[in-house]
C-alpha positions as CSV (number, residue, x, y, z in Angstrom):
1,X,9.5,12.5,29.5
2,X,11.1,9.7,27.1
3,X,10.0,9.2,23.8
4,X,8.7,5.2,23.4
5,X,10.7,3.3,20.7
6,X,8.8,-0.2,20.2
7,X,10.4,-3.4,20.6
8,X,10.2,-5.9,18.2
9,X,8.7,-8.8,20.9
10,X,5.6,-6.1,22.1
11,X,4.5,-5.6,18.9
12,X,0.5,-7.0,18.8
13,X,-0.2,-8.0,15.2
14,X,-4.3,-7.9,13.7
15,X,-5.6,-9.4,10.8
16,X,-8.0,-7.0,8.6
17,X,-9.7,-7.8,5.6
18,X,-10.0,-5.1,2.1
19,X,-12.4,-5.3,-0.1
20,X,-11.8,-4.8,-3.0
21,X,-15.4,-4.9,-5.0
22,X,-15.7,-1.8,-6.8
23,X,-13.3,0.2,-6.0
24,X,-9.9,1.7,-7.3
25,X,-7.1,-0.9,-7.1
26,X,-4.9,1.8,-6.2
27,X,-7.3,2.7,-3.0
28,X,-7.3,-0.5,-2.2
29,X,-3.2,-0.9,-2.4
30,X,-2.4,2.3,-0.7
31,X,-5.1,1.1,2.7
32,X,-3.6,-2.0,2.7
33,X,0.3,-0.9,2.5
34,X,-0.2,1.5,5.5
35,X,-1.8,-1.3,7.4
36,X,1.1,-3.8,6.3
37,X,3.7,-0.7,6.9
38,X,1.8,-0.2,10.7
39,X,1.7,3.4,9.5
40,X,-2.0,3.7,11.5
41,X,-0.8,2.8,15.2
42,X,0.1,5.2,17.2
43,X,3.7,3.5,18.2
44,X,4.4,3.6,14.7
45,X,8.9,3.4,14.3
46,X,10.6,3.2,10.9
47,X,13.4,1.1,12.8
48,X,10.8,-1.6,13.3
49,X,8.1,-3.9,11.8
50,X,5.2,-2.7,14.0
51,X,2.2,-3.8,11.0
52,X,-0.7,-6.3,10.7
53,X,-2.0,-9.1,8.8
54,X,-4.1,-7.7,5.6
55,X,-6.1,-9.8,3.4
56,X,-7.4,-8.0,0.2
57,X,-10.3,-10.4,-1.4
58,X,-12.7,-9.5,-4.4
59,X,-9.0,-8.8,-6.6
60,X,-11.1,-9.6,-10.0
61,X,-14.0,-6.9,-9.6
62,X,-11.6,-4.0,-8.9
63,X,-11.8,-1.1,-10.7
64,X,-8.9,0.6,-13.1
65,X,-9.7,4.4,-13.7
66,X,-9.2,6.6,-16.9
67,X,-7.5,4.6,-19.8
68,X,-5.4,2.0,-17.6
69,X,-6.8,-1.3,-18.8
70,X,-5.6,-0.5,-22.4
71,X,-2.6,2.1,-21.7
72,X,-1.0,0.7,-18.5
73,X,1.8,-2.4,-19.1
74,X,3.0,-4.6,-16.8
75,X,7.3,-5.1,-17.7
76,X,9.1,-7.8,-16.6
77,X,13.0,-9.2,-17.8
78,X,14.1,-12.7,-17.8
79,X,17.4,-11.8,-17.5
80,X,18.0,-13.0,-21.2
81,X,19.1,-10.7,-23.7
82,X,15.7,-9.7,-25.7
83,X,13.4,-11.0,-23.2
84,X,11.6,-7.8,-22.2
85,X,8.1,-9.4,-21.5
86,X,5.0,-7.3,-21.2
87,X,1.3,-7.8,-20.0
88,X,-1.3,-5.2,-20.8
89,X,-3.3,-4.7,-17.5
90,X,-7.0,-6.1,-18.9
91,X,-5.5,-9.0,-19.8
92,X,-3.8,-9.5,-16.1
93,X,-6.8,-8.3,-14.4
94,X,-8.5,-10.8,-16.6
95,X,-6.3,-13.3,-15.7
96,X,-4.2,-12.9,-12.5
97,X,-6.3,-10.2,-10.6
98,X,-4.1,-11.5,-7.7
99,X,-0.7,-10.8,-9.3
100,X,-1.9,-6.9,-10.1
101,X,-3.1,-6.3,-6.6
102,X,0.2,-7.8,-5.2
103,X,2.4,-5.6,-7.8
104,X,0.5,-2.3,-6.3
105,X,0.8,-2.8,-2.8
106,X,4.7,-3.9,-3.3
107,X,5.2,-0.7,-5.3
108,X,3.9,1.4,-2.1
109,X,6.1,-0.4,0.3
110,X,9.7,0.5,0.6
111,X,12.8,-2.0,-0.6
112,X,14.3,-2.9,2.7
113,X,14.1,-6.0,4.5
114,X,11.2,-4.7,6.5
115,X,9.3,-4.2,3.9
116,X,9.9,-7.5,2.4
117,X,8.8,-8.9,5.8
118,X,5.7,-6.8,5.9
119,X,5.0,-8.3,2.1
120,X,4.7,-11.8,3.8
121,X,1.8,-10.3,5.9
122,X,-0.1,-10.0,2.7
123,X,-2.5,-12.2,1.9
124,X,-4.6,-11.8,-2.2
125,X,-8.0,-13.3,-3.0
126,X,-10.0,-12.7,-6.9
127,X,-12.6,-14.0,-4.6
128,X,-15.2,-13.2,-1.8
129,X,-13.9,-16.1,0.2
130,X,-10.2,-16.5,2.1
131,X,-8.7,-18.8,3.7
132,X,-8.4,-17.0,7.2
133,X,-11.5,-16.9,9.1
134,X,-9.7,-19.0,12.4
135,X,-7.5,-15.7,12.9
136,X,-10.8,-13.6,13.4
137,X,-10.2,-10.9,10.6
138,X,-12.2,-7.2,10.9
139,X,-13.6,-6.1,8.3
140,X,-12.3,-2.1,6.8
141,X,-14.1,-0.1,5.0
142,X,-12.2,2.0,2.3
């Protein structure tokens, strides 16, 4: 008996929608990187991008446990000298919901090229409605 090593041409990619009303941001980012990773299937491979389509909607009314909307920073560099800028994380979910779901899930997905392929699968709404309803998304519960 052989072991099964998936080819990148046979793998069958879903579309799921998260959401996000309600409920931990980090809840949220960790479901949706193991559906973006493929983590769930059963011919899961490191070696190859075996994951599906994720759209996370409802961004805005996620929650932030404990302290985080007044303790937690966002930290981004310009690449000047000085120019450490930094976001304090109720005003970026008050303003880019989108932008703090995104930075989660990309902090749960490894730094390859796979993983920056599997970020192109993921698709972030502050809303209740997307974009996506041709592809036939199904709906996960967290």
């Amino acid at each position: 008996m052989s072991t099964y090593m998936p080819k990148q041409h046979e793998v069958v990619r879903k579309w799921y929608v998260l959401d996000a009303k309600g409920k931990p941001l980090g809840r949220v980012a960790a479901k949706a990187a193991v559906l973006l990773r493929g983590k769930h299937k059963t011919t899961f491979a490191p070696h190859v991008d075996c994951g599906d389509h994720v759209i996370i909607i409802n961004c805005k009314d996620a929650k932030l446990t404990g302290n985080k909307l007044t303790q937690k920073y966002y930290h981004h560099h310009t690449g000047y000298i000085g120019h450490l800028k930094s976001v304090r994380y109720d005003r970026l979910m008050s303003e880019k919901p989108e932008m703090a779901m995104m930075l989660a899930v990309k902090g749960m997905i490894p730094d390859t090229t796979i993983g920056r392929e599997a970020l192109t699968r993921l698709r972030v709404f502050s809303g209740a409605e997307h974009l996506h309803s041709a592809q036939k998304p199904e709906a996960l519960e967290i």
